[in-house]
C-alpha positions in Angstrom: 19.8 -10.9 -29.3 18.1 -10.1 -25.9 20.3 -11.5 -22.5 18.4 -14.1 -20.6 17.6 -12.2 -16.9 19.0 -12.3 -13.8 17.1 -12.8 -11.3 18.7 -12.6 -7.2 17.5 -12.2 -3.6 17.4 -8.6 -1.9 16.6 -8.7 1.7 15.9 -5.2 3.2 15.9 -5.6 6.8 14.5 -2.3 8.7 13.7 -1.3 12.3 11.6 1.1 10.9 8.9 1.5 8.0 11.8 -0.1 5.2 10.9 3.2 3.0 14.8 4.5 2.9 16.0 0.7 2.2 13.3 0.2 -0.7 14.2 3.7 -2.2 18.2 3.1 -2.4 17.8 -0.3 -3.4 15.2 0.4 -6.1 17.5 3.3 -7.7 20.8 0.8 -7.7 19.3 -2.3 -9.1 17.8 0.2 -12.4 21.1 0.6 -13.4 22.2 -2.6 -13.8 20.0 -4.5 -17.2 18.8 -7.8 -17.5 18.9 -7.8 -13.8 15.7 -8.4 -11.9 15.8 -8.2 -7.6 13.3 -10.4 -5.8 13.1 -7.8 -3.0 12.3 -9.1 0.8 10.9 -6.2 3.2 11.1 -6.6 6.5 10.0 -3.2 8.4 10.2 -2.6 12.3 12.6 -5.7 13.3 13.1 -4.5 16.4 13.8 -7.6 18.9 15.8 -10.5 18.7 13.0 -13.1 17.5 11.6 -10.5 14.9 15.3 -11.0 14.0 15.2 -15.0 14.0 12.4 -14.8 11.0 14.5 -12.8 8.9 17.7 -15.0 9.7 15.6 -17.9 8.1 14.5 -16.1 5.5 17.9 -15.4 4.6 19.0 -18.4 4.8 16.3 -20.1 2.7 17.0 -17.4 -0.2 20.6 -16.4 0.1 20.8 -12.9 -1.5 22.1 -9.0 -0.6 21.7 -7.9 2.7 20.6 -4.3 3.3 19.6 -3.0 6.4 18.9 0.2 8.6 19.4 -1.3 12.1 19.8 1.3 15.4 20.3 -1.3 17.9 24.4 -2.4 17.9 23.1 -5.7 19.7 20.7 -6.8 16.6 22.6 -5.5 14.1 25.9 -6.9 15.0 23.8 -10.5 15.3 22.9 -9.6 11.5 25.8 -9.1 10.3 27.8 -12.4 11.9 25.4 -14.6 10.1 25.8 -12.8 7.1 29.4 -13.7 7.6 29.0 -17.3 8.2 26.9 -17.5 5.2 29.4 -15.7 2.8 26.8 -13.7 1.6 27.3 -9.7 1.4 25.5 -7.2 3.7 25.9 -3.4 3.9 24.3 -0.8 6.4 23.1 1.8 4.1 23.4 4.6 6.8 26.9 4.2 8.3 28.7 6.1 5.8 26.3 8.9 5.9 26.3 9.1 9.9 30.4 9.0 9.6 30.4 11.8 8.0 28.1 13.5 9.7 29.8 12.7 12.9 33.3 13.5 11.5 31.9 16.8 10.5 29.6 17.4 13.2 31.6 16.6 16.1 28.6 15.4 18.1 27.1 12.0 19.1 24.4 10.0 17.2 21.1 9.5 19.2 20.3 6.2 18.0 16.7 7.0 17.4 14.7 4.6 16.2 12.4 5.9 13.1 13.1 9.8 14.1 11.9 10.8 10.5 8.6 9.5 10.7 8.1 11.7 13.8 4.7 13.1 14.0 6.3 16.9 14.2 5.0 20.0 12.1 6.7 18.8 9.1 4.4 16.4 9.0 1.6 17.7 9.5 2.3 20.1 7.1 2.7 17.3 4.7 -0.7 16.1 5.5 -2.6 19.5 5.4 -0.9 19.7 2.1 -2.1 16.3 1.1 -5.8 17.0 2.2 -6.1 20.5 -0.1 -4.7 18.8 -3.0 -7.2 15.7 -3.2 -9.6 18.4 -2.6 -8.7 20.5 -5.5 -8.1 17.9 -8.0 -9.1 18.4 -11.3 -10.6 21.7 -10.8 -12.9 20.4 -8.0 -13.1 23.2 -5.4 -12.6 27.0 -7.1 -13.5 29.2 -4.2 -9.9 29.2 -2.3 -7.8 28.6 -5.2 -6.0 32.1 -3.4 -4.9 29.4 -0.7 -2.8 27.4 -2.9 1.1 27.4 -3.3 1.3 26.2 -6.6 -1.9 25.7 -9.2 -1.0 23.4 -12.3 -2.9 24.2 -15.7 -3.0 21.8 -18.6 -5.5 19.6 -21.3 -6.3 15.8 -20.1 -3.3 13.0 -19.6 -0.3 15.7 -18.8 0.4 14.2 -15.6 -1.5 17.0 -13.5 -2.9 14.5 -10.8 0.4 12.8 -9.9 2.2 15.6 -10.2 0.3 17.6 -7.8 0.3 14.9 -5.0 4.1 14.1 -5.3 4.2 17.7 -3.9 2.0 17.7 -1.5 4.1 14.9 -0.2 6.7 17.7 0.3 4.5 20.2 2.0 3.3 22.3 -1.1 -0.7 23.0 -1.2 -0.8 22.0 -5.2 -4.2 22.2 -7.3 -5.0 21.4 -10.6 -7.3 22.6 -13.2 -7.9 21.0 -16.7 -7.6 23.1 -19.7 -10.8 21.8 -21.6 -11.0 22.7 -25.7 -13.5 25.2 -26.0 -14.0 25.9 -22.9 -12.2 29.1 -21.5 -10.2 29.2 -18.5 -12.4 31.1 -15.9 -11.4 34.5 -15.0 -10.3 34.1 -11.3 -8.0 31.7 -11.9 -6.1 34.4 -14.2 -6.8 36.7 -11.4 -4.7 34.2 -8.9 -2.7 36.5 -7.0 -0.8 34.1 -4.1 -0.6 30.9 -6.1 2.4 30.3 -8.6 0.6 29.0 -12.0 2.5 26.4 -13.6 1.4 24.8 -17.4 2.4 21.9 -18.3 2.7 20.1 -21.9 3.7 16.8 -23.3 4.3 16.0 -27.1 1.3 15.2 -29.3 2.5 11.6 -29.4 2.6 11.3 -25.7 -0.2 12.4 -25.1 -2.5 10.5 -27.7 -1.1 7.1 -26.6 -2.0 7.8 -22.8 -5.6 9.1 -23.9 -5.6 5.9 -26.3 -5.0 3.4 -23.7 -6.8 5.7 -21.3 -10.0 5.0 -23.6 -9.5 1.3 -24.1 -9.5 0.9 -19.8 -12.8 2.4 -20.2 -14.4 0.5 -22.9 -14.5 3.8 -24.9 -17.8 5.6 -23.0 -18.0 8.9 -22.8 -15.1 9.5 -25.0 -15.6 11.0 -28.9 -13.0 11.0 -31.7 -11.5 14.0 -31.0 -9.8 13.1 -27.6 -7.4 11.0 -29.8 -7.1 12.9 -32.7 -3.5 14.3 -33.3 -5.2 17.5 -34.8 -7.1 18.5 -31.8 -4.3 17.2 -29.4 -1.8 19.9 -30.8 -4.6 22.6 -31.0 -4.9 21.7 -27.6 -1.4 22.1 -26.2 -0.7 25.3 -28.7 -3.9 26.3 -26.7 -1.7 25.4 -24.0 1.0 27.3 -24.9 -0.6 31.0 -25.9 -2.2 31.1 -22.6 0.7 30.9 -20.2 3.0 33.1 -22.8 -0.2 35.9 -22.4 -0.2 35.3 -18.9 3.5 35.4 -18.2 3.3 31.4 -16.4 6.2 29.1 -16.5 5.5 25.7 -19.3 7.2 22.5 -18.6 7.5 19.9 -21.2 6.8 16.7 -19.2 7.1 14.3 -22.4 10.5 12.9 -21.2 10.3 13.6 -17.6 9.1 11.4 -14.9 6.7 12.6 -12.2 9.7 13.0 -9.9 11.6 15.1 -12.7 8.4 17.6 -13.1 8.1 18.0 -9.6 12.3 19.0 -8.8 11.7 21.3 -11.7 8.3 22.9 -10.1 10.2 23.3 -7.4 13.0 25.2 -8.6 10.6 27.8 -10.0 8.6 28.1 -6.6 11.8 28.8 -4.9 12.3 31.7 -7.3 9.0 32.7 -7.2 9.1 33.0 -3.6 12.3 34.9 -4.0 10.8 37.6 -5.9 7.7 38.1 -3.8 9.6 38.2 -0.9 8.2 35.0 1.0 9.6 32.3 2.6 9.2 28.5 1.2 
């Protein structure tokens, strides 16, 4: 018999964009069932009347407290009221900057937002970014030579997502669909710079995406065959011969999340990179 949920108030109070808060408060409350946060953002509080908003909001919906406050004045205000309201609050950073300092031996610099810096990480991130939606789905050919990493595998294997989750970390990613009778052009074989990466999901997987895929689109353009279990797994044994002739790595993605594929992608760059001599 199924627990009724429980449903409780999460305030994330920020004097930056909230992204940190929403990420650590998003991977505690999955591991708690039947448990359901109704999650309060408040990004760049960085004054005392900002502030006098999100005391009232508190106070209207009495919940958890989480915040990433720099300034000692505002955060210090925070946390008495949380006190007088008997309701429990916790500065997801302190811990971390403690240690840091303990091991460190040097003095926090209280800057407000300093990872969202516009430095040449960043920019990095955002060239990355721009080559990727470029070279989606096989879009752009010509300076495929350019890429870090170039994904290879048949419709609804998570190519798309994949490929912009790493861009988000720097890495030039492009993707080109493996398409059933069609052969994977020469060049792309020929990819000298680029690590090629194929990725597979079970037949299973893979026909329930395309199903629902076909249903969002009222079935046009679409034939039998993109849903038949036959041709799926001709498709991913397809799949499969190519990058053992080739010599590519071939992730299984049926179990992983986006995150997962990408950590593991990852882990092969580094190696690749290792072995022709370049730096990540």
């Amino acid at each position: 018999m199924n627990k009724s949920r429980h449903y409780f108030h999460l305030h994330l109070v920020s004097d930056s964009t909230g992204e940190t808060l929403m990420t650590v408060a998003r991977a505690a409350t999955v591991q708690y069932e039947n448990v359901q946060e109704i999650e309060h953002v408040y990004p760049l509080v960085r004054s005392s009347k900002q502030l006098d908003r999100v005391i009232s909001e508190i106070e209207n919906a009495p919940g958890i407290v989480l915040y990433t406050l720099v300034d000692d004045e505002i955060a210090s205000r925070l946390e008495r009221k949380c006190r007088e309201l008997g309701i429990p609050f916790v500065n997801i950073l302190d811990p971390v900057f403690a240690v840091f300092q303990s091991y460190l031996n040097v003095t926090q610099t209280h800057r407000v937002g300093g990872q969202h810096e516009l430095d040449a990480e960043y920019f990095r991130r955002m060239e990355a970014l721009n080559y990727t939606m470029l070279h989606d789905d096989g879009q752009v050919w010509d300076d495929l030579e350019s890429a870090d990493i170039v994904l290879i595998g048949i419709s609804r294997t998570s190519k798309t997502p994949t490929c912009i989750y790493l861009a988000n970390r720097g890495i030039k990613a492009a993707n080109v669909p493996l398409v059933p009778g069609i052969p994977l052009p020469d060049h792309v074989k020929a990819l000298k710079g680029p690590m090629i990466v194929g990725l597979i999901a079970s037949v299973e997987r893979i026909q329930q995406i395309r199903r629902n895929r076909v249903l969002s689109l009222n079935s046009e353009g679409y034939n039998d065959t993109y849903v038949d279990r036959k041709e799926i797994s001709q498709e991913i044994n397809m799949t499969r011969r190519l990058c053992s002739e080739n010599g590519w790595p071939l992730i299984d993605v049926t179990r992983r999340s986006v995150e997962e594929t990408a950590a593991e992608i990852l882990t092969k760059f580094k190696g690749f990179k290792a072995e022709t001599g370049d730096s990540i």
